[in-house]
KETIZA-988889 format. One line per field, with one value per residue (C-alpha): residue in one letter; residue number from 1; x, y, z. Coordinates in pm, 1 decimal. Each point is the difference from the previous one (the first is absolute). Example, Ala and Ser with C-alpha at 12.3 -4.5 7.8 and 13.67 -1.06 7.14 Angstrom:
BEGIN
r A	S
k 1	2
X 1230.0	137.0
Y -450.0	344.0
Z 780.0	-66.0
This chain:
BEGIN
r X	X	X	X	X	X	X	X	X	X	X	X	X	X	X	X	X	X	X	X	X	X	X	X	X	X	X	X	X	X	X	X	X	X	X	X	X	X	X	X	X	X	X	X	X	X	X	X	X	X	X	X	X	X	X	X	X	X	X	X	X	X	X	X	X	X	X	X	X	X	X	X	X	X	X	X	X	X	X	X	X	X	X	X	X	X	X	X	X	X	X	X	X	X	X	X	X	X	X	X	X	X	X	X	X	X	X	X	X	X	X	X	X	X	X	X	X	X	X	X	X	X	X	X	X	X	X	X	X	X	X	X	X	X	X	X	X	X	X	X	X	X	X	X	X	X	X	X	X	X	X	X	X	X	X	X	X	X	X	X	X	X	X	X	X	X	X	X	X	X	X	X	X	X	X	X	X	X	X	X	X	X	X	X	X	X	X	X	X	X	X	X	X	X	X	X	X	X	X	X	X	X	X	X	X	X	X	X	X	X	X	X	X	X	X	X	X	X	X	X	X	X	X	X	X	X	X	X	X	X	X	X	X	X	X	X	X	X	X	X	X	X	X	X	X	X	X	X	X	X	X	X	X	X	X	X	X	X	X	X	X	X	X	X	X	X	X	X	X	X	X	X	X	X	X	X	X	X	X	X	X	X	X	X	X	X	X	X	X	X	X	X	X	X	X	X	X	X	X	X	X	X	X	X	X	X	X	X	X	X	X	X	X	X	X	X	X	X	X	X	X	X	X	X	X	X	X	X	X	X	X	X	X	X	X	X	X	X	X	X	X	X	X	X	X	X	X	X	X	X	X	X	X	X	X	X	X	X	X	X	X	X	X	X	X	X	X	X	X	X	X	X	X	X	X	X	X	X	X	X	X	X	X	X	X	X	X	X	X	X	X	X	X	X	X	X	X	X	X	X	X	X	X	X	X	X	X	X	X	X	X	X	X	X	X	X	X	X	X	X	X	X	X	X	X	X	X	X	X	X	X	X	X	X	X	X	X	X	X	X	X	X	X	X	X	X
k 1	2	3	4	5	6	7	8	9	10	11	12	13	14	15	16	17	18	19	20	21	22	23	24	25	26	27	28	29	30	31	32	33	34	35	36	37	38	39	40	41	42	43	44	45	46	47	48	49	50	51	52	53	54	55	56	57	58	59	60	61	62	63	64	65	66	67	68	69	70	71	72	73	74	75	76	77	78	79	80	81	82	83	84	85	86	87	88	89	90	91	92	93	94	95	96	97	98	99	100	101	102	103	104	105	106	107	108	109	110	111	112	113	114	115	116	117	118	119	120	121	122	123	124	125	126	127	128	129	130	131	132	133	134	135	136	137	138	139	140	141	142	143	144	145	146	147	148	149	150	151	152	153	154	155	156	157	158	159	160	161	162	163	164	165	166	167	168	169	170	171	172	173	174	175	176	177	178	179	180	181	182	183	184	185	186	187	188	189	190	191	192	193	194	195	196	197	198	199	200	201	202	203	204	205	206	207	208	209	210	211	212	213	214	215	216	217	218	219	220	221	222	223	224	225	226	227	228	229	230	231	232	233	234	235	236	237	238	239	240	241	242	243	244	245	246	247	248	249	250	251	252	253	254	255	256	257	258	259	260	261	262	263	264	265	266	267	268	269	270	271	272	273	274	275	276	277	278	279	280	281	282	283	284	285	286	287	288	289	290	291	292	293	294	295	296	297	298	299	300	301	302	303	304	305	306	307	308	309	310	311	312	313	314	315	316	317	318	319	320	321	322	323	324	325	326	327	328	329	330	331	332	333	334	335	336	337	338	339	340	341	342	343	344	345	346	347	348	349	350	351	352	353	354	355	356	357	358	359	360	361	362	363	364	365	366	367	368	369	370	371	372	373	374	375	376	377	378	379	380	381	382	383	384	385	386	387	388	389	390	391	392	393	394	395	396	397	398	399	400	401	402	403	404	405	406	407	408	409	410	411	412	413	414	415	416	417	418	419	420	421	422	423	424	425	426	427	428	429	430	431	432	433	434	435	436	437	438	439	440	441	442	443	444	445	446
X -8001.0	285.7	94.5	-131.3	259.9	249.8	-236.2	-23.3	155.7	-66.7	-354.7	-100.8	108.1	-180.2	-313.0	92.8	3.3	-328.4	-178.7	65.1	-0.9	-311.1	84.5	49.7	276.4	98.6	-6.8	356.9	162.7	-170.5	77.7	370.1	40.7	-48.4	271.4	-116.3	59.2	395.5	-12.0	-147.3	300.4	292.9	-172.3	66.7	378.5	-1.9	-168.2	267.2	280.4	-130.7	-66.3	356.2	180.0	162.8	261.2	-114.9	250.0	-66.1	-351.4	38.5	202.9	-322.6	-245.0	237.9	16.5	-352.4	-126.8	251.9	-146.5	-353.9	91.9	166.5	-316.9	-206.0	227.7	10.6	-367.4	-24.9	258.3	-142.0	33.8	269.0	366.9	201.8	237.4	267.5	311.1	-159.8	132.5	291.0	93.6	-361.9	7.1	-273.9	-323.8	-244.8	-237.2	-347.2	-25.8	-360.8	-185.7	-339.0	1.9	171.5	-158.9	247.5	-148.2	-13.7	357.8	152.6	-136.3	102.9	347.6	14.5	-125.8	243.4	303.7	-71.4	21.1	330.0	132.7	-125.4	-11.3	-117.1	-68.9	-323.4	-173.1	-182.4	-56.6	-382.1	-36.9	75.0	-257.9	-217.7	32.3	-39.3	-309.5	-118.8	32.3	-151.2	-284.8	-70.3	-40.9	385.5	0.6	222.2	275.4	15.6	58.2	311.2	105.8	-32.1	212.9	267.8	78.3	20.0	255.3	235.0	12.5	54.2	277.6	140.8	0.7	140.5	299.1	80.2	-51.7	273.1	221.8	-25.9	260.5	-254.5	102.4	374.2	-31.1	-208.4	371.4	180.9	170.5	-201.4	1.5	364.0	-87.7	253.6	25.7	79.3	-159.6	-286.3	-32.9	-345.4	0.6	-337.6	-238.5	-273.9	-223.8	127.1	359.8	-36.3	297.8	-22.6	-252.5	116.8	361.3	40.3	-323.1	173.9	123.8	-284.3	-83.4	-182.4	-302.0	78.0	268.1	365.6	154.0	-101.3	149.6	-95.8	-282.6	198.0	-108.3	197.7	203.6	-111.5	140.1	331.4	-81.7	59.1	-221.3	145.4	26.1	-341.6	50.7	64.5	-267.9	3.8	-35.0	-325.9	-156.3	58.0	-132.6	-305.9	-59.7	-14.8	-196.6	-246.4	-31.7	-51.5	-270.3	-239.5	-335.9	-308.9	51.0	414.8	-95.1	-260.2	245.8	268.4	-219.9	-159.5	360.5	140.4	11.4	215.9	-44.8	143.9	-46.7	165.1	-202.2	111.9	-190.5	211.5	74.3	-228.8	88.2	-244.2	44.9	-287.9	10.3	-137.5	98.0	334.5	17.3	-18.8	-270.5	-205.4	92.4	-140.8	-329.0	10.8	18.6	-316.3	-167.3	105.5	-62.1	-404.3	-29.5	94.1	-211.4	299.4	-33.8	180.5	296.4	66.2	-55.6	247.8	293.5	-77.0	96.9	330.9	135.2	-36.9	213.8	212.3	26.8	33.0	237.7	266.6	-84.0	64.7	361.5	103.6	-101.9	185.2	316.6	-7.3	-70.5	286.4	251.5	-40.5	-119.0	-159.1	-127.8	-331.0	-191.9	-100.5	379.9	154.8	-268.2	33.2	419.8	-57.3	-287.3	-262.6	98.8	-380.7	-137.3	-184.4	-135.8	-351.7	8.4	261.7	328.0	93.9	251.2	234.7	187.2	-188.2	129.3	-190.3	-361.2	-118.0	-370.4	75.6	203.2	-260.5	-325.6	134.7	100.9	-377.1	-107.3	146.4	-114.6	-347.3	-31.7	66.9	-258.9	-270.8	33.6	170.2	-333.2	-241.7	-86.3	-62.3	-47.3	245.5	-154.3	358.4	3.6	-361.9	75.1	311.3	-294.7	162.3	-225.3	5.8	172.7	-181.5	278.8	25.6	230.1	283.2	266.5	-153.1	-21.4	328.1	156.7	-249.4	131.4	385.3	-106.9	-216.3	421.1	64.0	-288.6	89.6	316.6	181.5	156.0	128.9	-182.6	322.0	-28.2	-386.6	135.4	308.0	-207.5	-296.4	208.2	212.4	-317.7	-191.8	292.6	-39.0	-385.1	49.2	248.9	-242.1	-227.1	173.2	136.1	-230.1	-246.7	-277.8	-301.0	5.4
Y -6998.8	53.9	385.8	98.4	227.8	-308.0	-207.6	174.7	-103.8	23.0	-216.7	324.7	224.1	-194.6	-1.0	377.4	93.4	-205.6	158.1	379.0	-55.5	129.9	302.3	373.1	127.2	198.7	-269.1	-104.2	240.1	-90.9	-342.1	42.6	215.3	-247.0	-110.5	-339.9	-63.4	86.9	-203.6	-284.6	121.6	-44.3	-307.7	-172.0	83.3	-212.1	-248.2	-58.2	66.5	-242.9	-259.0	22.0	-7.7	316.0	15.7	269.9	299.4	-51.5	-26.9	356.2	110.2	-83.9	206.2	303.8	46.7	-52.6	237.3	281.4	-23.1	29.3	289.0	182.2	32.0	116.3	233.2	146.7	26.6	133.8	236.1	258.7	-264.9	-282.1	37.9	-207.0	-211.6	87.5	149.4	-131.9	-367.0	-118.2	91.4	50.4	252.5	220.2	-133.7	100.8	172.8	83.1	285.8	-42.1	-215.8	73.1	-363.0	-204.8	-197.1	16.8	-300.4	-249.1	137.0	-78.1	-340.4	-55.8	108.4	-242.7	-289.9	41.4	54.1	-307.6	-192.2	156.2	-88.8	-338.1	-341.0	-191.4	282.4	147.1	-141.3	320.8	98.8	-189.6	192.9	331.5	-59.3	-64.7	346.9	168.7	-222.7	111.1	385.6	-54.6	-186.0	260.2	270.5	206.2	132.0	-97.0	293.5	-16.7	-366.7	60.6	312.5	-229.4	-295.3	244.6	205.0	-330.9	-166.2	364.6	-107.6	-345.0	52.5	257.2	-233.5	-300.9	190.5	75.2	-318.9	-178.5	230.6	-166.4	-264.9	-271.5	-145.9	-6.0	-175.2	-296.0	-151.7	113.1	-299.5	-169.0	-38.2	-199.2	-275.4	-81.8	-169.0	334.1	5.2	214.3	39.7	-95.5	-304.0	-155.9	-146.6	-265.4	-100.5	176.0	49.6	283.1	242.9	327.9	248.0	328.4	19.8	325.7	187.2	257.2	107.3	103.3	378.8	163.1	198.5	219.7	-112.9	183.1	-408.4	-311.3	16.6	337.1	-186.3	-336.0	-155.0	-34.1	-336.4	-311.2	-107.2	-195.8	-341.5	-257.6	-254.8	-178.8	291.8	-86.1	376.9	169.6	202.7	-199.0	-340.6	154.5	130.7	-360.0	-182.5	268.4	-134.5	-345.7	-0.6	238.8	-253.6	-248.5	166.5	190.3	63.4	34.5	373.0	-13.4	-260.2	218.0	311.6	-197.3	-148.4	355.1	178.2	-316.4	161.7	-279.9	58.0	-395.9	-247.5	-366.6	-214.0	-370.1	-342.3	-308.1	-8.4	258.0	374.7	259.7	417.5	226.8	387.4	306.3	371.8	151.0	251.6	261.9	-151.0	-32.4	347.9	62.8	-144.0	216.0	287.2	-15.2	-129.7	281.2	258.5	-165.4	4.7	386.7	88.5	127.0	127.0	-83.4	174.5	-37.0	-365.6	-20.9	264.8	-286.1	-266.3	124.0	185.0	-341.1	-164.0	187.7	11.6	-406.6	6.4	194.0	-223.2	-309.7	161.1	130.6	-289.1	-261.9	250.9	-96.1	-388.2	-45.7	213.8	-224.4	-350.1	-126.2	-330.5	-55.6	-162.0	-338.1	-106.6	98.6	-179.7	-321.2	31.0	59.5	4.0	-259.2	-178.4	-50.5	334.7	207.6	308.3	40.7	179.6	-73.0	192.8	203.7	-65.5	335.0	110.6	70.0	323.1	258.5	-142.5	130.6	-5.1	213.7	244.0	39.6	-2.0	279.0	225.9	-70.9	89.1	331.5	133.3	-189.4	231.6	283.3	-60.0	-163.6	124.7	-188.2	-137.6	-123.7	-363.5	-262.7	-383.0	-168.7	-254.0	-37.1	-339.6	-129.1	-133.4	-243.2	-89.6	175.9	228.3	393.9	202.3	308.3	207.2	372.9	166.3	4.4	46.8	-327.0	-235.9	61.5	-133.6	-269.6	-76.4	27.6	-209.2	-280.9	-98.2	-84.8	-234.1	-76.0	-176.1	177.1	331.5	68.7	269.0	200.9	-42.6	154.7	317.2	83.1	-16.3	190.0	260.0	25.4	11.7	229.3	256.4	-77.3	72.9	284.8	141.0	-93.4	230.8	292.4	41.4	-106.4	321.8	-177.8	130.9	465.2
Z -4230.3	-187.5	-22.6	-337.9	-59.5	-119.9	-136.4	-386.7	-281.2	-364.3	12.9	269.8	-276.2	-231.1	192.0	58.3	-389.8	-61.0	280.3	-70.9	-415.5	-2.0	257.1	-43.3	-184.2	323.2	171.2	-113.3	227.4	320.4	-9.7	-106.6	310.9	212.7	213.8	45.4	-380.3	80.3	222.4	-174.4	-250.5	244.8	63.0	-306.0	3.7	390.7	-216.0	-288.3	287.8	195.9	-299.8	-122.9	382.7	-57.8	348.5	201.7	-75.8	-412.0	66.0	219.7	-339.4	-224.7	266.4	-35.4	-287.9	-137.7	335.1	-125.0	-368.7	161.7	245.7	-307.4	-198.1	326.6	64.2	-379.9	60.7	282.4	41.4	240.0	303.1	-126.4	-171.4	-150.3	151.5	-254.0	161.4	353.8	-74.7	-157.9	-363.4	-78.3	-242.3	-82.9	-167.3	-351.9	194.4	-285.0	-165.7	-10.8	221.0	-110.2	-187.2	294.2	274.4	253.0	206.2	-237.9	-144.2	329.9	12.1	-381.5	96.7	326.1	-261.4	-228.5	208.3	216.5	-293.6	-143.3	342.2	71.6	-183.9	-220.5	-219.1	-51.7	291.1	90.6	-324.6	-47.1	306.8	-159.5	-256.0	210.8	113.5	-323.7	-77.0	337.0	-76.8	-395.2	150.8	223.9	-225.4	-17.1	-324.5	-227.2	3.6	374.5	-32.7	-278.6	209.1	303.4	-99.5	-215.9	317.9	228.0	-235.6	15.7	348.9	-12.3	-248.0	245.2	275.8	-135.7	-147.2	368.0	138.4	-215.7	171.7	324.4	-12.3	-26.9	-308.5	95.5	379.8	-244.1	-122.8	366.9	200.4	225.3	371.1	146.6	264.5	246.3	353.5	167.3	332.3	33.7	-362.9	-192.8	-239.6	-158.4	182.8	-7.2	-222.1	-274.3	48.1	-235.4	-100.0	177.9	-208.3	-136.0	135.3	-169.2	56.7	190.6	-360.2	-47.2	-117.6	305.8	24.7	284.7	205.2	-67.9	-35.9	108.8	285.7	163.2	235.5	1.3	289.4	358.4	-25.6	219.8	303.5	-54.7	-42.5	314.7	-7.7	290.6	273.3	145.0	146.7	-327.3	-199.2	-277.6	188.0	183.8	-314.3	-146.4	310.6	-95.0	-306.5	101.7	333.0	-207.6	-302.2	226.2	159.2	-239.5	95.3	-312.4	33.4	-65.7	-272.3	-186.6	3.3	-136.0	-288.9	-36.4	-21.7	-188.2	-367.7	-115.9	-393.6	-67.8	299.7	-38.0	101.6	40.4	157.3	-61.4	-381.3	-110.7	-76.5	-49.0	7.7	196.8	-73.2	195.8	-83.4	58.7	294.6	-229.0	-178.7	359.0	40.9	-326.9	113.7	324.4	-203.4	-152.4	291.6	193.3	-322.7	-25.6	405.6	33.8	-317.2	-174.3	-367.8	-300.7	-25.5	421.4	-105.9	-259.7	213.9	279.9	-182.6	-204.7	366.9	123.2	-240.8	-16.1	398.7	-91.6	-257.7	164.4	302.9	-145.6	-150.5	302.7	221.9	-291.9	19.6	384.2	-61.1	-208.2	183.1	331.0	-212.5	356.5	54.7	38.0	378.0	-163.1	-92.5	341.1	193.2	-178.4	14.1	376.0	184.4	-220.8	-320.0	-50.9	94.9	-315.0	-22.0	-30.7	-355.1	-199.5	-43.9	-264.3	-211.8	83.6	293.2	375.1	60.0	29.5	-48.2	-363.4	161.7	261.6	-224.1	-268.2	161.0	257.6	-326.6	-128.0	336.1	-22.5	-330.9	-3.9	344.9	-199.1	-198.6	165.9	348.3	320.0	112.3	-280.9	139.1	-249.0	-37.5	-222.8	-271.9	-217.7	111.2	-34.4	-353.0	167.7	241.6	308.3	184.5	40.4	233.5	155.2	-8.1	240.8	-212.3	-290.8	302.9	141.2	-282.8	-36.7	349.7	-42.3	-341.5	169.9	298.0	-232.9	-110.0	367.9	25.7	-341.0	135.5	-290.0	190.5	310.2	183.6	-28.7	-417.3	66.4	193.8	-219.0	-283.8	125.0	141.5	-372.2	-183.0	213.1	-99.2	-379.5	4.2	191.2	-251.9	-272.2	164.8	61.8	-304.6	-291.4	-52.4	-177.6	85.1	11.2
């Protein structure tokens, strides 16, 4: 059965306010504690992400930002065991903390503030905000009285207000008019590839304001092997013949990691004359999902719920910049168009390739961040079965630990056909360094 904790929407929060109208006036509190109704919150973001085929770096943007908003109230709340993350990430300056908090419900504040920030930040506009009523009907049916409520929503829009002020200093707006990726016939160098043929995606995300990381480019990742794709005893030419033999040769287990791990946000699909798109989650957005699988399997409260989730993105969103710094500074081609100009003009991989450069592999650098901070949270051994994909009708994945789903998730791009397994190690081994640095030196929780 499908994991229950992505299954809600607004009907469960419908079914939610008609069930408790009748309930308790305390009971308001209870049930806006509850982690699983964050969850179901972060939920709904994936959703519009994945509805509007966000790429995967501006869809890690949109989880960032909205997390930070929701870790900012906890931590106003709760100040005897979280702090702020102003002055711990970059140009975040200091944020209206209450002077009274006796009329605040710091719970459904945070998930107020997530709401409305992933709207501001994604498109078209005001697709989360039936959602955020939702929410508010929720807590008035439930009994909150009415000052809480005002107090409630007041204090979670000084935050929201705070947040997106930041966020448009980020550079985002300014890399959406930059020059686009230049094709040439360089050898070695990545052009589009089939179906699509699509221009190269965010050319200038290394512009991006970071998190953590000094630059872009202080965990860029080591460069490939120099490419000779006709020195059958070269490193390069054995990694290719790697790809190949292992496309060739992919047994139901290689398959189901590669569809598992495939987090393809806007597939082209194409059968004689007919074109059709398929869309999954992002890899942040899959990450997303293991977060609150992981924060519902180890019991975790609210607020270690909510800290889980925005150290994770932001693990991902300095991932994703560093790794695209890298991508762009050595523009390498990807397996699927040496093998056809040498080896097989008919060979395909068995996902499909993305349309951006192969090196390093952005799976391999961004899950092995997530690894790292989810670890820190969650511990390096909870075991837990993976339902993300259950709703694309690909089955779960008992997973051993956050450490593991990541080289799974790194290896998945080998059997993939899309990466070379030296793309999966650079990257792992950049992104490993970025989530450990996320770690050390963000002091969330006292």
């Amino acid at each position: 059965m499908k994991n229950l904790l992505f299954k809600a929407g607004l009907s469960g929060l419908a079914i939610a306010i008609s069930f408790c109208s009748c309930a308790p006036a305390t009971d308001y509190k209870k049930t806006l504690n509850d982690p699983l109704l964050f969850c179901k919150t972060v939920k709904k973001l994936n959703n519009v992400v994945l509805e509007n085929n966000f790429p995967p770096m501006i869809a890690t943007r949109n989880y960032t930002y909205a997390t930070i908003a929701a870790y900012e109230v906890i931590a106003a709340g709760d100040p005897q065991h979280y702090q702020s993350l102003a002055g711990q990430v970059k140009a975040l300056k200091p944020l209206p903390v209450p002077a009274d908090t006796s009329k605040i419900n710091f719970p459904l504040a945070a998930m107020l503030a997530f709401t409305k920030v992933g709207n501001a930040v994604t498109f078209p506009e005001g697709s989360l905000m039936g959602y955020y009523e939702s929410l508010v009907n929720m807590a008035d049916s439930l009994g909150m009285p009415e000052d809480i409520l005002t107090g409630t929503k007041a204090f979670s829009d000084t935050i929201v207000s705070s947040i997106m002020a930041w966020a448009k200093g980020d550079n985002y707006a300014q890399t959406r008019s930059a020059s686009r990726y230049t094709v040439t016939n360089d050898p070695g160098r990545w052009i589009p590839t089939p179906p699509m043929y699509a221009q190269a995606v965010e050319p200038h995300w290394m512009e991006i304001r970071t998190m953590v990381l000094d630059s872009a480019s202080q965990f860029r990742p080591a460069p490939p092997p120099p490419f000779t794709p006709k020195d059958t005893n070269s490193t390069f030419y054995k990694a290719l013949k790697e790809v190949e033999i292992i496309g060739n040769s992919l047994t139901d287990e290689q398959k189901h990691i590669a569809d598992f791990w495939d987090d393809n946000p806007f597939k082209l699909n194409v059968s004689g004359h007919v074109m059709f798109a398929t869309k999954k989650f992002s890899p942040a957005g899959h990450w997303m999902n293991i977060v609150g699988i992981a924060a519902k399997t180890s019991g975790a409260d609210f607020n270690t719920t909510v800290t889980g989730y925005a150290k994770t993105a932001i693990a991902l969103y300095d991932a994703f910049i560093s790794c695209w710094e890298g991508k762009y500074v050595y523009n390498f081609v990807r397996p699927e168009t040496v093998i056809n100009a040498n080896l097989d003009a008919d060979w395909r991989p068995y996902i499909q390739t993305p349309p951006f450069p192969s090196s390093a592999s952005g799976h391999a650098t961004v899950s092995a961040a997530a690894a790292e901070t989810m670890t820190s949270i969650f511990g390096d051994n909870l075991k837990f079965t993976d339902t993300s994909l259950l709703e694309f009708g690909i089955a779960n994945r008992q997973i051993a630990s956050f450490r593991m789903a990541a080289a799974e998730a790194a290896m998945s791009r080998l059997y993939g056909g899309i990466h070379y397994r030296f793309d999966n190690d650079l990257g792992a081994a950049s992104g490993k360094k970025t989530g450990e640095l996320v770690v050390s030196k963000l002091k969330m929780k006292k």
